[in-house]
N, CA, C and O atoms as a MOPAC input file, in Angstrom:
PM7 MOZYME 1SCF
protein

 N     21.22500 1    12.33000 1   -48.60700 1
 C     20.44700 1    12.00300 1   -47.44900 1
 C     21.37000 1    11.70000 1   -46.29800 1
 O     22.36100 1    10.97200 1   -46.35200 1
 N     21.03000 1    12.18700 1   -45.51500 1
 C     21.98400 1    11.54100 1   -44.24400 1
 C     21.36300 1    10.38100 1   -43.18700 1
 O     20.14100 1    10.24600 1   -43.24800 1
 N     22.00600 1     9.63000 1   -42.33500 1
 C     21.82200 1     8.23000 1   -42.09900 1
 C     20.84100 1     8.63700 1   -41.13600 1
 O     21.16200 1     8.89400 1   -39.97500 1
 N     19.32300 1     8.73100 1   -41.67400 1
 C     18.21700 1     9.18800 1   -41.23700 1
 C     17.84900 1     8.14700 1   -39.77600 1
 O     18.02500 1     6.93100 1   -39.84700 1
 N     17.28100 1     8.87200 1   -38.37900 1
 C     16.71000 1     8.24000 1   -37.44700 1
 C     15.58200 1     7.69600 1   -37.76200 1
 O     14.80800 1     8.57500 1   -38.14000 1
 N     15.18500 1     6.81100 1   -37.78400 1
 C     13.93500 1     6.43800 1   -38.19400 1
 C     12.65300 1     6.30000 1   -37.10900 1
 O     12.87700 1     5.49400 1   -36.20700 1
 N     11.35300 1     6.96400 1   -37.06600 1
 C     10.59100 1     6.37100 1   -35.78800 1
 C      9.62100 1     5.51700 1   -36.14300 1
 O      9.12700 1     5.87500 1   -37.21200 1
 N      9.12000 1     4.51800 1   -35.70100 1
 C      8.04900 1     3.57100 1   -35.74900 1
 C      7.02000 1     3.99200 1   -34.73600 1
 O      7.38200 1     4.03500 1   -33.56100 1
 N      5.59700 1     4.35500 1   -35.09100 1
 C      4.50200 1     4.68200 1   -33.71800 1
 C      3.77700 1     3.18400 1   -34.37000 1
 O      3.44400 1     2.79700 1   -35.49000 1
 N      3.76300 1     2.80300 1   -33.42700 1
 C      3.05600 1     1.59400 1   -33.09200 1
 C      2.22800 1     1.18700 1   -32.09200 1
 O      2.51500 1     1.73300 1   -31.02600 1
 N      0.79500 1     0.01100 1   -31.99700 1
 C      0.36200 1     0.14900 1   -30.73900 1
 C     -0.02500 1    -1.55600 1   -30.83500 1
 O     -0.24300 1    -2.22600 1   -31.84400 1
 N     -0.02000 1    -1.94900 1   -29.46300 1
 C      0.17200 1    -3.10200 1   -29.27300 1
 C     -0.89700 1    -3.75600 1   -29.72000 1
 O     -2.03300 1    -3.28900 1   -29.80100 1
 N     -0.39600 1    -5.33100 1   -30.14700 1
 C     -1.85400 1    -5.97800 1   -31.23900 1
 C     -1.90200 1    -5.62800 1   -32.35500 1
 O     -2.78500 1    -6.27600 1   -32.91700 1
 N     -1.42900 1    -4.93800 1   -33.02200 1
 C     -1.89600 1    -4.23800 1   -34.19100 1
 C     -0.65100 1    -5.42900 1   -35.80600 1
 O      0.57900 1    -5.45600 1   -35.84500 1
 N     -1.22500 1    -5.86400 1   -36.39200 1
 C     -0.46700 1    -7.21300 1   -37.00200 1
 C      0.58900 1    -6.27800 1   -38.17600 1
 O      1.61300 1    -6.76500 1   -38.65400 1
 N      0.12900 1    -4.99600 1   -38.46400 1
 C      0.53600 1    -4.23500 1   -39.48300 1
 C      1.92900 1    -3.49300 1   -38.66600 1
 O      2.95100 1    -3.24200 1   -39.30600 1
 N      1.83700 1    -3.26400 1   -37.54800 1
 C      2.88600 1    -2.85600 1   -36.84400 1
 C      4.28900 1    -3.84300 1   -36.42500 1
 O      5.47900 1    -3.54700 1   -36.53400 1
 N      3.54800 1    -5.33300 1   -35.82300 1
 C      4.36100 1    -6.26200 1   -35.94000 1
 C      5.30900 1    -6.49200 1   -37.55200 1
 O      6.53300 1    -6.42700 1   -37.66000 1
 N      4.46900 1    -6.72200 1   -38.48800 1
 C      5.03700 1    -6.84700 1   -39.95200 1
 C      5.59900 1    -5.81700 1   -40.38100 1
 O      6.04300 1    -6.03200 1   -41.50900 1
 N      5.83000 1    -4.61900 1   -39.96400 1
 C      6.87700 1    -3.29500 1   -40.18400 1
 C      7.69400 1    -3.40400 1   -39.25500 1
 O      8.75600 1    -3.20000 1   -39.84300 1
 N      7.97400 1    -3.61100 1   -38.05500 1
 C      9.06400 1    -3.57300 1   -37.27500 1
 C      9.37000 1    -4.91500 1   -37.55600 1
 O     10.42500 1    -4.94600 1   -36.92400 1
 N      9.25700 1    -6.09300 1   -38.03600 1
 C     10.11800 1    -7.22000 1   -38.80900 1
 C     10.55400 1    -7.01800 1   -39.88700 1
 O     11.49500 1    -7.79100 1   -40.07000 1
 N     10.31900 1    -6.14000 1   -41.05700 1
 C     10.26400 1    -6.00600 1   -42.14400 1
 C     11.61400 1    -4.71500 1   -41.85700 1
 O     12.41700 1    -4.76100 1   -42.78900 1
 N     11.85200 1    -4.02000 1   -41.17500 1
 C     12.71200 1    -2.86600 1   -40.45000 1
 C     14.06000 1    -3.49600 1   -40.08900 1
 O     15.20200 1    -3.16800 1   -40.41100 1
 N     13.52900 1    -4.64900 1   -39.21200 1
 C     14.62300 1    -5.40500 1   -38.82800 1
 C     15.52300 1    -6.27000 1   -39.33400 1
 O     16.70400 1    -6.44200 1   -39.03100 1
 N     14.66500 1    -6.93200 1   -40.34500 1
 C     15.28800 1    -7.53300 1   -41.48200 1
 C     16.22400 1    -6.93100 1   -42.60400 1
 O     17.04100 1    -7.51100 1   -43.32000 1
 N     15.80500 1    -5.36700 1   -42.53600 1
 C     16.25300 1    -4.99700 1   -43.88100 1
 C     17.78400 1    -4.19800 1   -42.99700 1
 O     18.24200 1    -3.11500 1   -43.35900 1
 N     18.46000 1    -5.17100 1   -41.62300 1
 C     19.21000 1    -4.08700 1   -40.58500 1
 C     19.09300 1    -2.69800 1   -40.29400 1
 O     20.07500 1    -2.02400 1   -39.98200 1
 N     17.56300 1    -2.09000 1   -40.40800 1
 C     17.74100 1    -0.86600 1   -40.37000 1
 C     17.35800 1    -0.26200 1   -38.91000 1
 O     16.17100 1    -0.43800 1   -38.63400 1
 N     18.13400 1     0.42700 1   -37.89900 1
 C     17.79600 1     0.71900 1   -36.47100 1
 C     16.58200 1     1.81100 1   -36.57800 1
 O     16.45400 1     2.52600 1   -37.57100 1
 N     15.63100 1     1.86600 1   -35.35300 1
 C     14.39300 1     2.63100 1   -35.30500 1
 C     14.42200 1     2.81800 1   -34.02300 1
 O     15.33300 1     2.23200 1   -33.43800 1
 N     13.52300 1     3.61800 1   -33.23200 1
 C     12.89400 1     3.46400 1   -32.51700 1
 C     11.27700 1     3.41900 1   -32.10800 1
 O     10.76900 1     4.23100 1   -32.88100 1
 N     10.49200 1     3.00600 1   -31.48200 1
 C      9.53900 1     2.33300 1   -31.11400 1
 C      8.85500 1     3.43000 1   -30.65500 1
 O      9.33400 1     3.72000 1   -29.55900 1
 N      7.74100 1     4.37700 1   -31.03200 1
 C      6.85400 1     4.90800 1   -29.78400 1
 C      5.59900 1     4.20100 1   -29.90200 1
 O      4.97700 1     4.07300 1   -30.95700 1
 N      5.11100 1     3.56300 1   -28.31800 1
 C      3.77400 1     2.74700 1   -28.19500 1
 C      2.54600 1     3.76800 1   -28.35200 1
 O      2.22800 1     4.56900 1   -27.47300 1
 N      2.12000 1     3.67900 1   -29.16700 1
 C      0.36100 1     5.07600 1   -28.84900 1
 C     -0.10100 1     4.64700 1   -27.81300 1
 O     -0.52500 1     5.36900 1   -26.91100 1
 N     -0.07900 1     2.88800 1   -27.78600 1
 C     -1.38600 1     3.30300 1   -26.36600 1
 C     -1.07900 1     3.17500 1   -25.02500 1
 O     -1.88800 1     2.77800 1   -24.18600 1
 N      0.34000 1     3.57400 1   -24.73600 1
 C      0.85300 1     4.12800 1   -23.80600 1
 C      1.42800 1     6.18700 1   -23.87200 1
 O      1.79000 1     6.94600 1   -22.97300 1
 N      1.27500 1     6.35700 1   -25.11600 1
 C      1.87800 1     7.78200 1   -25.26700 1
 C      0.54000 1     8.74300 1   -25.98500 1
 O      0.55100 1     8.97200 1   -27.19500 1
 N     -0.33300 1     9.14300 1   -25.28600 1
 C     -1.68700 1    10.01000 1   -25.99900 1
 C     -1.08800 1    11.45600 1   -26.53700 1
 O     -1.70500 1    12.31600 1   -27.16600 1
 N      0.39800 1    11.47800 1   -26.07600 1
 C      0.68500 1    12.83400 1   -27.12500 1
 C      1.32900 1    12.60600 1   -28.43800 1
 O      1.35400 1    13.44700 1   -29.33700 1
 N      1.89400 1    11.31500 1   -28.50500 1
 C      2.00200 1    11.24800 1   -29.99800 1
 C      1.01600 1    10.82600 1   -30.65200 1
 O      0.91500 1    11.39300 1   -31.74000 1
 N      0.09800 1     9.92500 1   -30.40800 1
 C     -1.05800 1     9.94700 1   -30.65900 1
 C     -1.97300 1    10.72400 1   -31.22400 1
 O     -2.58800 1    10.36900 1   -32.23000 1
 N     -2.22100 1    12.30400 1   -30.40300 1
 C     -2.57500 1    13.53000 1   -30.57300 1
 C     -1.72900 1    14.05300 1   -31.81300 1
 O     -2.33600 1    14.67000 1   -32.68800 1
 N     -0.54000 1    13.87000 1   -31.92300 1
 C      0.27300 1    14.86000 1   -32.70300 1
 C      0.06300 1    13.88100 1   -34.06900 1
 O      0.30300 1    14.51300 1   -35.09700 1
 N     -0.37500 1    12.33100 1   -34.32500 1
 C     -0.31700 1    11.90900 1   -35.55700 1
 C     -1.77800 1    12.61300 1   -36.07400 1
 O     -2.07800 1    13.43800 1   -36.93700 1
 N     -2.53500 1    11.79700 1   -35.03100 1
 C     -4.28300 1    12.09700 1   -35.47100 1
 C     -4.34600 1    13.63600 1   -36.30400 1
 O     -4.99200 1    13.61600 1   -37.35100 1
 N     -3.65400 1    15.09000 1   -35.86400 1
 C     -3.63400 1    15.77000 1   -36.28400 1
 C     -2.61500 1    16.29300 1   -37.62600 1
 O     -2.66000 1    17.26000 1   -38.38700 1
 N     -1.97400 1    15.47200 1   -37.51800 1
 C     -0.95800 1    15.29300 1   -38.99200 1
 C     -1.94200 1    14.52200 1   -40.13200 1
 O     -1.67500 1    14.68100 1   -41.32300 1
 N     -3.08200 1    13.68800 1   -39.73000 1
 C     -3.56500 1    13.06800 1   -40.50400 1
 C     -3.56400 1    12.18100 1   -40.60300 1
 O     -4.07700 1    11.94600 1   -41.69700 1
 N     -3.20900 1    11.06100 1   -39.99600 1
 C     -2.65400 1     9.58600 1   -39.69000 1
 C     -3.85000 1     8.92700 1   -39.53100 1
 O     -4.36100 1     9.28600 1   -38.47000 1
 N     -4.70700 1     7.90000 1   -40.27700 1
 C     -6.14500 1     7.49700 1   -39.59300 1
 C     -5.37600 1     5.81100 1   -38.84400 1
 O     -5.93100 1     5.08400 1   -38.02000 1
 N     -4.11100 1     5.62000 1   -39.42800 1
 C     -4.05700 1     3.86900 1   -38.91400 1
 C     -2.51800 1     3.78600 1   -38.32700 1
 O     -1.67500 1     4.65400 1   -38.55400 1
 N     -2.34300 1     2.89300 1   -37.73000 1
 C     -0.70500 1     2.33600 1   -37.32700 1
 C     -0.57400 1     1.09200 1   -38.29100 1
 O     -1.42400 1     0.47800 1   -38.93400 1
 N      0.64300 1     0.95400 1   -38.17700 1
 C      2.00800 1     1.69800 1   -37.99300 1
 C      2.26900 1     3.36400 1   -38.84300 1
 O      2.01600 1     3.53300 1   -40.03600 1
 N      2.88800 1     4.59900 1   -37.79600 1
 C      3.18700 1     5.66400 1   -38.71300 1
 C      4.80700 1     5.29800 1   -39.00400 1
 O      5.32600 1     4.70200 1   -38.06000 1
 N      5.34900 1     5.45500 1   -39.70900 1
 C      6.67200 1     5.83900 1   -39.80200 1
 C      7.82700 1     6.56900 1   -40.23200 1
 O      8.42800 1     6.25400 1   -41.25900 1
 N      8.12100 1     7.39100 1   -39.60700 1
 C      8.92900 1     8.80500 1   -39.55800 1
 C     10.34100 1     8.56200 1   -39.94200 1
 O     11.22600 1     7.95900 1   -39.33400 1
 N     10.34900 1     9.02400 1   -40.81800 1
 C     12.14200 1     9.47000 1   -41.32200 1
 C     12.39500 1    11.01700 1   -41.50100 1
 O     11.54400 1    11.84500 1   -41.82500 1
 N     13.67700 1    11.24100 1   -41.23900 1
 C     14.01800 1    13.21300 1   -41.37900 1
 C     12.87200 1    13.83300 1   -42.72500 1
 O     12.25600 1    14.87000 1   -42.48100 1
 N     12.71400 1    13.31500 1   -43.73600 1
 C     12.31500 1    13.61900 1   -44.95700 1
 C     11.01000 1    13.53900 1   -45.41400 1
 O     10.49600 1    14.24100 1   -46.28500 1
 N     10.27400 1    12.23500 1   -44.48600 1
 C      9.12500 1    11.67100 1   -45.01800 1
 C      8.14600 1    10.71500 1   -44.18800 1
 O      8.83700 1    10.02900 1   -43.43400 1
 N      6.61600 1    10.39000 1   -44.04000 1
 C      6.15200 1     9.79100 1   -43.41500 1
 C      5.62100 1     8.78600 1   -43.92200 1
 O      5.81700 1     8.86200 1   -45.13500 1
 N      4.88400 1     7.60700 1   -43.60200 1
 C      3.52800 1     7.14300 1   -44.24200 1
 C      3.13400 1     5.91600 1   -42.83600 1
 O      3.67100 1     5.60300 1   -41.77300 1
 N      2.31400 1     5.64900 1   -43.34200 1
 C      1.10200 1     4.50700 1   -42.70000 1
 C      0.99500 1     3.06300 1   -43.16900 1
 O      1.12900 1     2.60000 1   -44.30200 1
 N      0.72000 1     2.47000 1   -42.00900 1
 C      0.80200 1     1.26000 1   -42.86100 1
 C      1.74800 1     0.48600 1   -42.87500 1
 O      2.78200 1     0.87400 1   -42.33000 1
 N      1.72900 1    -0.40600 1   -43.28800 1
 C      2.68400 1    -1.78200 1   -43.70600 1
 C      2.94600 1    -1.52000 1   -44.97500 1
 O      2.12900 1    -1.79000 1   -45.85500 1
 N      4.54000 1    -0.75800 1   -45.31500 1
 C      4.78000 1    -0.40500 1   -46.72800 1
 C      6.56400 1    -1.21700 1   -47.06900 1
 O      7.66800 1    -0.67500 1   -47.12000 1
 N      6.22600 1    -2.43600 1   -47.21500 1
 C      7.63400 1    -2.94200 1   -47.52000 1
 C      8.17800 1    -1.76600 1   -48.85500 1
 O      9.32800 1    -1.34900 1   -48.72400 1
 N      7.75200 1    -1.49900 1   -49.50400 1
 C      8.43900 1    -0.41200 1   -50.25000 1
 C      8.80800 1     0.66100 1   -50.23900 1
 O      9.50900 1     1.16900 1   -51.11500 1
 N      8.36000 1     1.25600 1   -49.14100 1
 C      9.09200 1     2.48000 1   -48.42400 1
 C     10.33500 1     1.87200 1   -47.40000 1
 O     11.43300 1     2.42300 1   -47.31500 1
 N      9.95900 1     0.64800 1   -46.64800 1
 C     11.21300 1     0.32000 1   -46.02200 1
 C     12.47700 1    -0.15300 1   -46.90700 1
 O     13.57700 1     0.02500 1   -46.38300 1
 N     12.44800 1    -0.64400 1   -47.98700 1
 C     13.11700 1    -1.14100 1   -49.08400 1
 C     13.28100 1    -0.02100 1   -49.60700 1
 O     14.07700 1     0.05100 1   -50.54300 1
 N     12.75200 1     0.88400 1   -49.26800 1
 C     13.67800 1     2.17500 1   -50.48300 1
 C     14.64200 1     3.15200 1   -49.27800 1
 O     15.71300 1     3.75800 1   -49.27500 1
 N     13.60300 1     2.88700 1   -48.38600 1
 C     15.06500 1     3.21000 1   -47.18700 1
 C     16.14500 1     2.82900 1   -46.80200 1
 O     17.11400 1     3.42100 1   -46.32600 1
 N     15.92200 1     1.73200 1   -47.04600 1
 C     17.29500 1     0.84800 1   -47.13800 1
 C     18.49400 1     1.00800 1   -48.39100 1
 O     19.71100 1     1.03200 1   -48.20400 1
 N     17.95400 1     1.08300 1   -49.39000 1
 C     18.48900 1     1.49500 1   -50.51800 1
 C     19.04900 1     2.96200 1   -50.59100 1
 O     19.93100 1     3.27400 1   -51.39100 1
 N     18.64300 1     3.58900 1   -49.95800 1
 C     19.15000 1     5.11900 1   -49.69900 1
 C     20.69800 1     4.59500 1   -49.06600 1
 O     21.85800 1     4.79100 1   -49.42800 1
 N     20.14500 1     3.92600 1   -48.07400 1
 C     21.56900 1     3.94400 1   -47.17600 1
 C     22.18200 1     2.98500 1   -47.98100 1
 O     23.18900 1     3.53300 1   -48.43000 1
 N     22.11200 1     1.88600 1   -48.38700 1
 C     23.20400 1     1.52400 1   -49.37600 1
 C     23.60300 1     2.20500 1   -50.52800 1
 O     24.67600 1     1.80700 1   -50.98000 1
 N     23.22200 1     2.84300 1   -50.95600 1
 C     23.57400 1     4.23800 1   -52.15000 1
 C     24.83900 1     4.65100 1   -51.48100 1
 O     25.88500 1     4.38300 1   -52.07400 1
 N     24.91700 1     5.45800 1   -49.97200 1
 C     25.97900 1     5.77500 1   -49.32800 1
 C     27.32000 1     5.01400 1   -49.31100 1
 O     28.45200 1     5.48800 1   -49.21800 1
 N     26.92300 1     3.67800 1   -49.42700 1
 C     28.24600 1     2.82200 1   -49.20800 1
 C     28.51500 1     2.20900 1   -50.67800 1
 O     29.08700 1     1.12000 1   -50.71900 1
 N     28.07000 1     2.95600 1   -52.12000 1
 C     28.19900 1     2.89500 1   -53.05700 1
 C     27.84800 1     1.31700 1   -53.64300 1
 O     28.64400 1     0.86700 1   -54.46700 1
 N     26.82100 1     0.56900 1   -53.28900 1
 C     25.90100 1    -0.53700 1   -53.83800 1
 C     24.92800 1    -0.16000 1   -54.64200 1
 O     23.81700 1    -0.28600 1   -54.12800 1
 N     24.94100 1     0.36100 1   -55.98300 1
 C     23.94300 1     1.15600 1   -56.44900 1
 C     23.12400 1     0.32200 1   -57.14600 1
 O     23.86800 1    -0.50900 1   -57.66600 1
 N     21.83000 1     0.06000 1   -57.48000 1
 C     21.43800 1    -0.72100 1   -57.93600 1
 C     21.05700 1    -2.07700 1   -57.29300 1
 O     20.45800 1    -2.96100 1   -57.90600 1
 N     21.42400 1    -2.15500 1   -56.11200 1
 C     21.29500 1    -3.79500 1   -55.18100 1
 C     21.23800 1    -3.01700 1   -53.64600 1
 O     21.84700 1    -2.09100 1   -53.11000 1
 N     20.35000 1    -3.77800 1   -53.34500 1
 C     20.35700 1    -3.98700 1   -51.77600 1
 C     21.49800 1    -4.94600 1   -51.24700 1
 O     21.63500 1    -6.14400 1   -51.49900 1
 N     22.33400 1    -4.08100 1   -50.40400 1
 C     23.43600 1    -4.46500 1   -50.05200 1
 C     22.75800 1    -6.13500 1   -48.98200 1
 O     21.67300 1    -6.40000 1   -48.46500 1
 N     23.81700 1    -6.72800 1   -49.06300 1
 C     23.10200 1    -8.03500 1   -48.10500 1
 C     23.73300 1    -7.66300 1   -46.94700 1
 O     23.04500 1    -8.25800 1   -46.11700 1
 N     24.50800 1    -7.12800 1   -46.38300 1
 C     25.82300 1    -6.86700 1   -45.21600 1
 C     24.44700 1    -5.69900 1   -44.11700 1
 O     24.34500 1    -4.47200 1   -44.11200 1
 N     23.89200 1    -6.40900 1   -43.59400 1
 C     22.90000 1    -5.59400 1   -42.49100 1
 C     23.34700 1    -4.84300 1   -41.89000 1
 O     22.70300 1    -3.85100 1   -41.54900 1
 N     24.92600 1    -5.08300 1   -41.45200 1
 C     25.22600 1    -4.19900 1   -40.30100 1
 C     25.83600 1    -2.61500 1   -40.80400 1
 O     26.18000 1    -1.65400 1   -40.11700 1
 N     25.79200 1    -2.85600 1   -42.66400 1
 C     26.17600 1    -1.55000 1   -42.59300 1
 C     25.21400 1    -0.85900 1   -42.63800 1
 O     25.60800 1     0.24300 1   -42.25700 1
 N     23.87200 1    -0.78600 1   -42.93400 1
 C     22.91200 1    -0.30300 1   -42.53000 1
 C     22.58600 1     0.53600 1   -41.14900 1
 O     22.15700 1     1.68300 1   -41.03200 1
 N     23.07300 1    -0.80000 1   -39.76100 1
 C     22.99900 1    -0.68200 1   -38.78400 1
 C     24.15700 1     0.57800 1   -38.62900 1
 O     24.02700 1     1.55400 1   -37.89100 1
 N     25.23900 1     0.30900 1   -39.46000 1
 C     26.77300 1     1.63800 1   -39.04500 1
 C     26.14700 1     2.71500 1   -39.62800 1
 O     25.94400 1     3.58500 1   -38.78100 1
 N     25.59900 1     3.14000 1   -41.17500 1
 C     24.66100 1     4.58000 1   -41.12700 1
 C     24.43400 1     4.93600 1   -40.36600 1
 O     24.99400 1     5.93700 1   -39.91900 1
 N     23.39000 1     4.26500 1   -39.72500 1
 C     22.40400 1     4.85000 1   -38.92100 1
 C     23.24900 1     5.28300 1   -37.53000 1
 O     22.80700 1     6.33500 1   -37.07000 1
 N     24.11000 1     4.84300 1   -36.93200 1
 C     24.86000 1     4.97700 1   -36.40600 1
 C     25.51100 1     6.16900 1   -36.27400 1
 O     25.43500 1     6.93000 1   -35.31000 1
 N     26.46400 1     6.38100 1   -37.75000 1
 C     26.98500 1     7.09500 1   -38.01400 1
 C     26.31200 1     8.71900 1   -38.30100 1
 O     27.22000 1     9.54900 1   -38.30400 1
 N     25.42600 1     9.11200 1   -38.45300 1
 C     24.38900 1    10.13600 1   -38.71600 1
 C     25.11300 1    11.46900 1   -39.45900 1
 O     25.17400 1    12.63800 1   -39.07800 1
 N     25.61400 1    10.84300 1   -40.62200 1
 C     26.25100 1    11.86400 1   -41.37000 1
 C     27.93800 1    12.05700 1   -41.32400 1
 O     28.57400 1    12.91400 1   -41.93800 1
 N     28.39000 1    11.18100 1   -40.56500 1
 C     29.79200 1    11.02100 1   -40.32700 1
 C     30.25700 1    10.73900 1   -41.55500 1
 O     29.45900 1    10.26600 1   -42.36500 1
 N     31.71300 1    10.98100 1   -41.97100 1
 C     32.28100 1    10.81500 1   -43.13100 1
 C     31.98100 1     8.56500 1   -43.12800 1
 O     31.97400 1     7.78500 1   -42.17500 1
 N     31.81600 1     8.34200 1   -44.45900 1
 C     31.46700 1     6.59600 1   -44.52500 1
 C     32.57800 1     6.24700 1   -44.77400 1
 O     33.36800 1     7.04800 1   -45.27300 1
 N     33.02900 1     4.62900 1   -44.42000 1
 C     33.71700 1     3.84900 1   -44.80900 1
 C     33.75100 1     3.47100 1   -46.12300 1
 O     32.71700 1     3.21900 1   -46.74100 1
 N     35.22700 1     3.38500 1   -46.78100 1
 C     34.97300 1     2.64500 1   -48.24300 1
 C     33.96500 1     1.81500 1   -48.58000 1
 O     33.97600 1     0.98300 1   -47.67400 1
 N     33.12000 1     1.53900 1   -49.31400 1
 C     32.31300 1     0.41600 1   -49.61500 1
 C     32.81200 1    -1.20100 1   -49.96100 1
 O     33.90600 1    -1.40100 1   -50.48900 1
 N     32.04500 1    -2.12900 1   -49.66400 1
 C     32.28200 1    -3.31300 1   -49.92400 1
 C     32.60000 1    -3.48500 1   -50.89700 1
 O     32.31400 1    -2.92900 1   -51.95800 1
 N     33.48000 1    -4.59000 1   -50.56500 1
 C     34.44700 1    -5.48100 1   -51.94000 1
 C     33.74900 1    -6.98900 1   -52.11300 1
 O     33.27500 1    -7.74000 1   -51.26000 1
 N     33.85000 1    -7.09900 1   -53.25100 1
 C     33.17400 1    -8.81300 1   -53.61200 1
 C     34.35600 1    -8.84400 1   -52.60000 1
 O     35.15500 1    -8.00300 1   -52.18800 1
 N     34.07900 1   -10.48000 1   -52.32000 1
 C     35.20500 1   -11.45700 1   -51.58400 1
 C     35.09900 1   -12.91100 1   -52.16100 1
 O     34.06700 1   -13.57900 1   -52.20800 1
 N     36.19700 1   -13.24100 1   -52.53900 1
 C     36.37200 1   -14.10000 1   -53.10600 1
 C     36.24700 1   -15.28400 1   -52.71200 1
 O     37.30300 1   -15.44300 1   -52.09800 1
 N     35.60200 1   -16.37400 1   -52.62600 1
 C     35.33500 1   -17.47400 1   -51.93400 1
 C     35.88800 1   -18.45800 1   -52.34000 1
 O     36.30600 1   -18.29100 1   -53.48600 1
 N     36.16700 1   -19.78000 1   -51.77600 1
 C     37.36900 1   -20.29100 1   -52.02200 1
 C     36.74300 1   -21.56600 1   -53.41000 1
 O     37.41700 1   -22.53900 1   -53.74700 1
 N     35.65700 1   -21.29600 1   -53.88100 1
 C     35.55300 1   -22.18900 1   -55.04200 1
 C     35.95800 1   -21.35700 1   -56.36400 1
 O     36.09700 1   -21.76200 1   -57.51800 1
 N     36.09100 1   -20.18300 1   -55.87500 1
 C     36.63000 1   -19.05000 1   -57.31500 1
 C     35.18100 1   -18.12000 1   -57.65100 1
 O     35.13700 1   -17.24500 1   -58.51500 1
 N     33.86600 1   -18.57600 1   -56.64400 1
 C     32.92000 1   -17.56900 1   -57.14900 1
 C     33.57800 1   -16.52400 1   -56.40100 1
 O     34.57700 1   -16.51900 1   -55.68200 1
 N     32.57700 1   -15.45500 1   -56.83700 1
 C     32.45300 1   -14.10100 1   -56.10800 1
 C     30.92200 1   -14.10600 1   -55.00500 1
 O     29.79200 1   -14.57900 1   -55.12800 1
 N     31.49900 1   -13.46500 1   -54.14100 1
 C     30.26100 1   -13.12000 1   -52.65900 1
 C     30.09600 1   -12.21300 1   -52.58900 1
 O     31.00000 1   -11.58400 1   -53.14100 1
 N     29.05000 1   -11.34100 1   -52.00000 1
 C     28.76500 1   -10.02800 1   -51.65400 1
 C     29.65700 1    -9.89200 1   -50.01500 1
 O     29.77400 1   -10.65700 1   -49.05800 1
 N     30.03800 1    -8.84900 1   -50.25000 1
 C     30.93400 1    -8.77400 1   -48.64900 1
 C     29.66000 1    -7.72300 1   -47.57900 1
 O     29.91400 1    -7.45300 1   -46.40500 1

C-alpha cells in the first residue's frame, strides 16, 4: 500500500463526522476535509456512488460511511506495517503523519524500543 491520501466528506453538525475526524486525528493520521454543505459537487458525486450518510471516507483503495473506528484503526495499521510494527499500533503519531507525507518515498528504518532509565523498555 502506499502512504494513502486520505479524504473525509463531512458536513457541519453532523456528531458522526466530528467523532471520525477525532478518531483520524488521534490515530496521527493526515486527511483532508471536504464540507458537503458548502461543495454540491461532491455531494452529487457521493449520492451517486451510493453514500446515503456522512461522514464518507476515501482512501486510494477503499471507501465507507459512517463512524468506523475500525476502518480508521486498520488504516493506521497499514501504515505502521510500513515502518515494520507488525502486530501493534505503533504509539509514535508522527510516523503516521511522515507516511502520509512521504507518499511512497523509500521509509525510514523502523523504531527501536528505547531504553528508559529504570531498565524497562518504551515504544520509540
Amino acid at each position: 500500500m502506499n502512504n494513502e491520501p486520505l479524504t473525509v466528506y463531512s458536513n457541519e453538525g453532523c456528531m458522526q463526522c466530528t467523532a471520525t475526524l477525532r478518531a483520524l486525528e488521534a490515530a496521527g493520521l493526515e486527511f483532508e476535509v471536504v464540507n458537503l454543505s458548502t461543495d454540491p459537487e461532491a455531494l452529487a458525486k457521493l449520492k451517486a456512488a451510493g453514500f446515503l450518510q456522512a461522514p464518507v471516507v476515501e482512501t486510494v483503495d477503499h471507501s465507507w460511511s459512517g463512524f468506523r473506528p475500525d476502518k480508521i484503526d486498520d488504516v493506521a495499521k497499514r501504515i505502521d506495517r510500513r515502518y515494520g510494527h507488525e502486530g501493534s499500533l505503533c504509539t509514535n503519531a508522527s510516523h503516521r503523519r511522515l507516511a502520509t507525507a512521504l507518499r511512497g518515498a523509500p521509509l525510514p528504518r523502523p523504531c527501536e524500543p528505547i531504553r528508559l532509565a529504570s531498565g524497562r523498555r518504551g515504544s520509540g
